[in-house]
Structures are given as C-alpha cells and as structure tokens.
N, C-alpha and C positions, 0 to 999 in steps of 0.2 A: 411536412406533417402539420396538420391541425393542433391547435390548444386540447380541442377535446378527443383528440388520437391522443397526444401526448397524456392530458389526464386519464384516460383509462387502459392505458397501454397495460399488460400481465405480463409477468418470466416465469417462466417453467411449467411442464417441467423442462427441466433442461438437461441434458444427456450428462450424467456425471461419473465419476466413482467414489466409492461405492455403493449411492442410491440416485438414482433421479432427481437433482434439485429444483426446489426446496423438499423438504419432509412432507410438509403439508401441501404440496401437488403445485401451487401457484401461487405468486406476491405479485400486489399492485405495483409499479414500479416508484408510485412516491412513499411508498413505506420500502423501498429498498435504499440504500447506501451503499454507494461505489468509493471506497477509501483506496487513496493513490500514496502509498507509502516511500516517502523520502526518494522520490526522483532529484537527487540534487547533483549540483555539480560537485560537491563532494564524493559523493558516491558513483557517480558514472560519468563523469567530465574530466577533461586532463589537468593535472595539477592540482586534484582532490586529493582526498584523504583516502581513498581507494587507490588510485595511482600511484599516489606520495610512498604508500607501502608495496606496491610493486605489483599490484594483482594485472589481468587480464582487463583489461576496460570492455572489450568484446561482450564479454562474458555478463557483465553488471546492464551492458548494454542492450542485450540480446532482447528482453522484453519489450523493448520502447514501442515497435511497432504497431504489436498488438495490443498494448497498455493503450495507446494513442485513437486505436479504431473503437474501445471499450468504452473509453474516453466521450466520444463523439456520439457513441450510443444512449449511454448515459444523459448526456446533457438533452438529447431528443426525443429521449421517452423519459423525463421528467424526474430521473432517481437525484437523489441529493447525494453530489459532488464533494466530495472533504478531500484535501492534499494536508499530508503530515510533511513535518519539516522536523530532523532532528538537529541539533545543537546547542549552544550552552552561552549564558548571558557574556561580553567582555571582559566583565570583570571573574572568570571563571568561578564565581562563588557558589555554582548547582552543577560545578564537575566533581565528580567523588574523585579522590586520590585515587585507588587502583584503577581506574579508568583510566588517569592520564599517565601515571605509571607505563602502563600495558602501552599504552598510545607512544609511548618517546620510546620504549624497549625495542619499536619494531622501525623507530624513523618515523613517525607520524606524527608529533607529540601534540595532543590538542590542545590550539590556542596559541603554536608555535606560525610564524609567518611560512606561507609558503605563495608557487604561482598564482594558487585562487584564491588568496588573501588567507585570516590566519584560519587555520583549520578548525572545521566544525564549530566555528564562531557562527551567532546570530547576527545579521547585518553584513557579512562579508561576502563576495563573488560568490566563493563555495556552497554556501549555503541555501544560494537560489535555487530554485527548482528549473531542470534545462528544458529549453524553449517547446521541445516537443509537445508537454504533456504539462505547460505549464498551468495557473490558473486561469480563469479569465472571472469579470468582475460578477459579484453574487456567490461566488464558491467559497465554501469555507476551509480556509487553512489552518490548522492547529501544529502547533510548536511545542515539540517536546525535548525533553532534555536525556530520555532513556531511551530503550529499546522499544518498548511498549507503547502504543500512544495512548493508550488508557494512565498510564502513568504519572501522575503531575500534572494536569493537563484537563480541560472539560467536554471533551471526546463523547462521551456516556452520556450527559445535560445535553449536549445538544442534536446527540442523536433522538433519546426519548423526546425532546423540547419537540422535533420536526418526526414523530410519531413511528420512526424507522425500527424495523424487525429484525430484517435480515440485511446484512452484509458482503459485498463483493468486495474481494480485497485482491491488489495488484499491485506490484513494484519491487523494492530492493532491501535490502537482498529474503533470499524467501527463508534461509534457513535461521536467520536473524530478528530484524525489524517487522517482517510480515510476518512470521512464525508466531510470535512472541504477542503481537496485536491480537492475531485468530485466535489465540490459547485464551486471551486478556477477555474478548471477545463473548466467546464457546461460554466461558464460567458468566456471562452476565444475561446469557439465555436469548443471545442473540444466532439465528440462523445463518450460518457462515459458507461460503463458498473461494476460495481461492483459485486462482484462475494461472494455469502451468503454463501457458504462453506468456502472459504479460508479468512474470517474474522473473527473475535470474539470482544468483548467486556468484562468490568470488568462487568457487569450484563447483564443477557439474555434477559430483558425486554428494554434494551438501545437498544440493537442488534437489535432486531425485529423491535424497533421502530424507528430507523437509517434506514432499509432497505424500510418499507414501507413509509417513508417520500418520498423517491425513486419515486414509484411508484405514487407519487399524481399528481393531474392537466395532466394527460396523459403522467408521465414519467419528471415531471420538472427538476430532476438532470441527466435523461438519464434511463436507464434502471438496472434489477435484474436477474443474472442470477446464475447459479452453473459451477464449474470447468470442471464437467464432458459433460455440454451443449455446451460450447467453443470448449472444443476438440472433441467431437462429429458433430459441427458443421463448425467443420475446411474441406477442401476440399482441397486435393494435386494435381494439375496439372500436366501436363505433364510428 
C-alpha cells in the first residue's frame, strides 16, 4: 500500500449492531484510534494474574487472533495505534486497599511474587504485553493503574493532540477493562466501536453480556462489530 492509499484510506460504513458504523456514515482512518487494551501476560499468559486465580486462559485468549489481524490493518491504513498496559508502580503506593484485598482473597494478591514476576507490577514479565499483538516502535502505550484507561492516565490529550474521533477498542477482558474504557470513552463524545472477535473474557456469559449491553437504548455505548467487518469496510482512496 502506498503513503497516499494509507492517507486517504475511509472505514464505514461498517456492518454493525445496532447501526451501521460509524453514526456519521464514514471516518478517515487517521482520525480513527484502534486501542489494544491490556494484552498482557498477566491477563492471558501462564503464570499471570488471570491464571494465578484459576480462570480459563483459552478464554482471555481467544481474541488474540483477530485482535492481531486488526492489529495489522490498523498500522496499514494509518489509524493511530495506542496499547494500555494495566498495573501499579513497586512500591504499590497507586493500589487502593480493596483492590489488593480482593486480589489476595482469591490467591492473586497484587504485587505478591509469582511465575511471571510480582503480579500486576509495572516492569515485571507479567506486565508485558504478549508477543502477538505486542508494540512496535512509534505506537503509543499508555499505563494505567485502573480499569479504565481514561483513568489517571493522558489517553484523552493525546487522542485529541493526534485529532482522533472515533474509537476501535479490542482486547481483555470485554466485560471489565474494555467495558469500562468504551463507557470512559462514549461520555467524552468519542464514536465507539468494539470489536466481538478481538475480545474475550474470564467467562463466556460476561462476554455476551458486555457486548449486548452495547447494543441497548439504540447503541448507548456506541456500536458491535467483528474484525473482519472493519477491514471489509475500510475503502483505499486514491
């Protein structure tokens, strides 16, 4: 693909539910934003903080593939790249207490050692983002310490700094960290899309029921679509 296919590449619409993405019929792809929310080896790697507590790793893992081909699309038609990273400094001084409460009640305690160094530590194994869908140089990563990546964090600055609208959100887990983002999102009048392939959850009944919250009240967090709808519904210019 050329520089100038890349700069005038469009998306949408794109086959969604429950409207056609975006609202406004079509986005340039450099005013779009593809956010890769906390692919990390905590979360879908063994010996994470997902593991540690007993879940399904399948399950957290099941979007990687299409996260990864979105991935690929993104970087080609010119959308601006962001990976969130969740976790909290060494000296655990930005973990709230019932967070790490919650965390040791179930066997996970964060910032406790384990296989992938100490959990949900910044700097440790876990923490990294796994190879699939990792960074590569020029992308921006933002590091947050909540749920949200709006949260704490300058998410917001430098989406507007880099003129971005709308939003493609993918990763882990959907009912949680990406839920929580779209909602963060939606209230700052950003056009949102979440993408039901390239996410997963620790249960398949959260998933479904994450996605179709989506769709209520005619789309109140923004819209549902698949990986393969995005890039299908992308259109190369000139």
């Amino acid at each position: 693909m050329t520089s100038t296919q890349v700069g005038n590449a469009l998306i949408g619409p794109v086959a969604a539910n429950p409207y056609p993405w975006p609202y406004d019929g079509s986005v340039a792809a450099v005013r779009t934003a593809l956010i890769c929310i906390d692919w990390q080896v905590d979360f879908c790697g063994p010996g994470g903080y997902v593991d540690r507590m007993g879940y399904d790793l399948a399950l957290t893992r099941a979007g990687l593939p299409a996260a990864a081909a979105m991935l690929a699309h993104a970087r080609a038609t010119g959308m601006l790249v962001i990976h969130t990273r969740e976790g909290h400094a060494p000296d655990l001084s930005d973990l709230p207490a019932n967070k790490r409460w919650r965390s040791a009640r179930i066997g996970a305690e964060i910032g406790s050692a384990g296989p992938a160094g100490r959990i949900l530590v910044r700097g440790e194994p876990g923490w990294e983002i796994v190879p699939e869908v990792a960074p590569v140089d020029g992308e921006v990563l933002v590091d947050k310490p909540g749920k949200g990546a709006f949260y704490a964090t300058n998410l917001d600055l430098v989406l507007r700094t880099h003129g971005i609208t709308h939003i493609v959100l993918c990763g882990i887990t959907t009912d949680v960290c990406v839920h929580t983002t779209m909602r963060e999102a939606n209230d700052r009048g950003y056009e949102c899309l979440i993408l039901a392939d390239a996410t997963g959850a620790t249960d398949p009944a959260n998933h479904e029921a994450a996605l179709r919250m989506v769709t209520m009240q005619g789309g109140v967090f923004g819209a549902v679509a698949t990986s393969t709808a995005v890039i299908e519904g992308t259109v190369h210019a000139g």
